[in-house]
C-alpha positions as YAML, in Angstrom:
chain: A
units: angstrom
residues:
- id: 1
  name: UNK
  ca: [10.92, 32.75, -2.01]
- id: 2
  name: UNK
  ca: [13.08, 30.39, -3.54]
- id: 3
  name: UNK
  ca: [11.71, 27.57, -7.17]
- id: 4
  name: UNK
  ca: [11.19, 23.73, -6.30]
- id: 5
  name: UNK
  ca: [10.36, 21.27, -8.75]
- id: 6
  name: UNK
  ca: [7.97, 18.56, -7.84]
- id: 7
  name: UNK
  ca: [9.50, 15.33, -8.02]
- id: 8
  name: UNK
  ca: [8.41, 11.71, -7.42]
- id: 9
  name: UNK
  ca: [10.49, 9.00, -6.05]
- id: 10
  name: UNK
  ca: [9.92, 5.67, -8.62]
- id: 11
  name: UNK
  ca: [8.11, 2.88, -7.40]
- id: 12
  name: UNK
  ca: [9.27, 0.97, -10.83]
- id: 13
  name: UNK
  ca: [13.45, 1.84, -11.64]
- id: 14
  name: UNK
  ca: [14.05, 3.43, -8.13]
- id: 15
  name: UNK
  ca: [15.09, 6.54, -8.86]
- id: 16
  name: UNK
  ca: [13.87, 10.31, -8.76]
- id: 17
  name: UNK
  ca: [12.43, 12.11, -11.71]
- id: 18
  name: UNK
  ca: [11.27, 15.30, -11.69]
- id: 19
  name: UNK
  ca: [7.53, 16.57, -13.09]
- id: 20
  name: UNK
  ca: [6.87, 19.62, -14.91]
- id: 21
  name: UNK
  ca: [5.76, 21.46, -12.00]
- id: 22
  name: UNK
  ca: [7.61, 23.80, -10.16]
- id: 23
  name: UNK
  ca: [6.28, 25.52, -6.87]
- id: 24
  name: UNK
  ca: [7.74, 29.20, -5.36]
- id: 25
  name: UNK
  ca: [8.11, 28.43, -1.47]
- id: 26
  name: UNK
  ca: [8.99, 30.86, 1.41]
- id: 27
  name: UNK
  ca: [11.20, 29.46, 3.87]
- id: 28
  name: UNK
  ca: [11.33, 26.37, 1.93]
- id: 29
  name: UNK
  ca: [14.53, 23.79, 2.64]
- id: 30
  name: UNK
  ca: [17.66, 23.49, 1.38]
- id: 31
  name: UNK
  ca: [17.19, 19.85, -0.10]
- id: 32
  name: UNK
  ca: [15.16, 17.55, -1.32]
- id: 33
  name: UNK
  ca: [11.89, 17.36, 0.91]
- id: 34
  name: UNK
  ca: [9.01, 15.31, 1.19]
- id: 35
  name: UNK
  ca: [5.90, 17.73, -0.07]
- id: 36
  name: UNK
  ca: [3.74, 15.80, 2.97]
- id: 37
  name: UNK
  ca: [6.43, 17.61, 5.67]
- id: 38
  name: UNK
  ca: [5.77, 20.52, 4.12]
- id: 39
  name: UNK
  ca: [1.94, 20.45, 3.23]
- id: 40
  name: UNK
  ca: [-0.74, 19.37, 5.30]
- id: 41
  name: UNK
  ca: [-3.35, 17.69, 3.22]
- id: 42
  name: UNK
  ca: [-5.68, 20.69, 3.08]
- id: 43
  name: UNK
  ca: [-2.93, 23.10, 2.32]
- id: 44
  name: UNK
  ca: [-1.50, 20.65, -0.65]
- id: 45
  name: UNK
  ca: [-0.81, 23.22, -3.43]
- id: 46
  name: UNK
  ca: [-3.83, 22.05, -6.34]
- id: 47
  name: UNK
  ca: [-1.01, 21.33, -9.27]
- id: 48
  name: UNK
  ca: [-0.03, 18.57, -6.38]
- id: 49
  name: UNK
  ca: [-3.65, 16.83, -6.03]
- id: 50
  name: UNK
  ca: [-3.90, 17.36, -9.76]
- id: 51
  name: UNK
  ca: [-1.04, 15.15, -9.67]
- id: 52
  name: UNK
  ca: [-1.74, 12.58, -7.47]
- id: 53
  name: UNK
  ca: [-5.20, 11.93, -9.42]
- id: 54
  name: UNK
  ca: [-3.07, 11.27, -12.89]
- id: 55
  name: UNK
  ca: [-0.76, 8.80, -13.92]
- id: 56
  name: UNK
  ca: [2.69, 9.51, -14.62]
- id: 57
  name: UNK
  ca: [5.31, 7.71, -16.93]
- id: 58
  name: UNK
  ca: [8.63, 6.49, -15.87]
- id: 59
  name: UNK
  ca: [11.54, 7.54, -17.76]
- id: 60
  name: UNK
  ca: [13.12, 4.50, -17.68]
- id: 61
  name: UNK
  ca: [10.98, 1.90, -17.94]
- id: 62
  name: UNK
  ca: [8.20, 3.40, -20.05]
- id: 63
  name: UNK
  ca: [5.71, 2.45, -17.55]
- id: 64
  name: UNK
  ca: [2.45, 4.43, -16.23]
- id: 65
  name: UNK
  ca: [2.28, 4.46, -12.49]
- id: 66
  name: UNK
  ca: [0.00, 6.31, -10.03]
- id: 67
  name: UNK
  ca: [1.03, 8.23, -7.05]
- id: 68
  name: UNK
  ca: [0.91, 8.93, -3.47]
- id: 69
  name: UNK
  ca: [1.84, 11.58, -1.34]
- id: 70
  name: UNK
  ca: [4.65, 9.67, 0.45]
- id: 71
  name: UNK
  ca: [6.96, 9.61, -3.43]
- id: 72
  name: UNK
  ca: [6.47, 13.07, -3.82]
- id: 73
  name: UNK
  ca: [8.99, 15.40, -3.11]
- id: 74
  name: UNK
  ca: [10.12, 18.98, -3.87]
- id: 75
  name: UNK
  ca: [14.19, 19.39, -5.05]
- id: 76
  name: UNK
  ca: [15.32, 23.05, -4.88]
- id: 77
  name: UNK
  ca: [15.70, 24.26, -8.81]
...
C-alpha cells in the first residue's frame, strides 16, 4: 500500500498543485496518474467527490476554480 496525494492539473497558471488529501492505494503506479484510470465513477474514493463539488484556489494566481475529474490526478508521496 503505498501514500498518493491528490493533485489537480490548473486550468488557470498551468501547472500541478497538490490538495490536502492523500489516499493509501494497493498496487497503485509509480507516477503521476489520472484518479479517472484508476477509479471508476462509483468507486471514486468520497474525499475525491467531496472535492470535485468545492472550489479550489490556485496558488499562483489567487483564483477559485472548480473541478473535474479529467485535472485530477494522484502523485506518489
Amino acid at each position: 500500500m503505498a501514500p498518493y496525494t491528490v493533485s489537480f492539473l490548473c486550468s488557470d497558471c498551468g501547472r500541478v498543485h497538490a490538495t490536502k488529501i492523500s489516499l493509501t492505494v494497493s498496487d497503485g503506479p509509480d507516477g503521476m496518474k489520472p484518479v479517472q484510470e484508476l477509479y471508476t465513477p462509483n468507486r471514486m474514493p468520497r474525499a475525491v467527490t467531496r472535492l470535485l463539488q468545492t472550489y479550489v484556489l490556485c496558488p499562483v494566481t489567487r483564483n477559485s476554480l472548480k473541478l473535474n475529474k479529467s485535472e485530477l490526478y494522484l502523485v506518489p508521496h
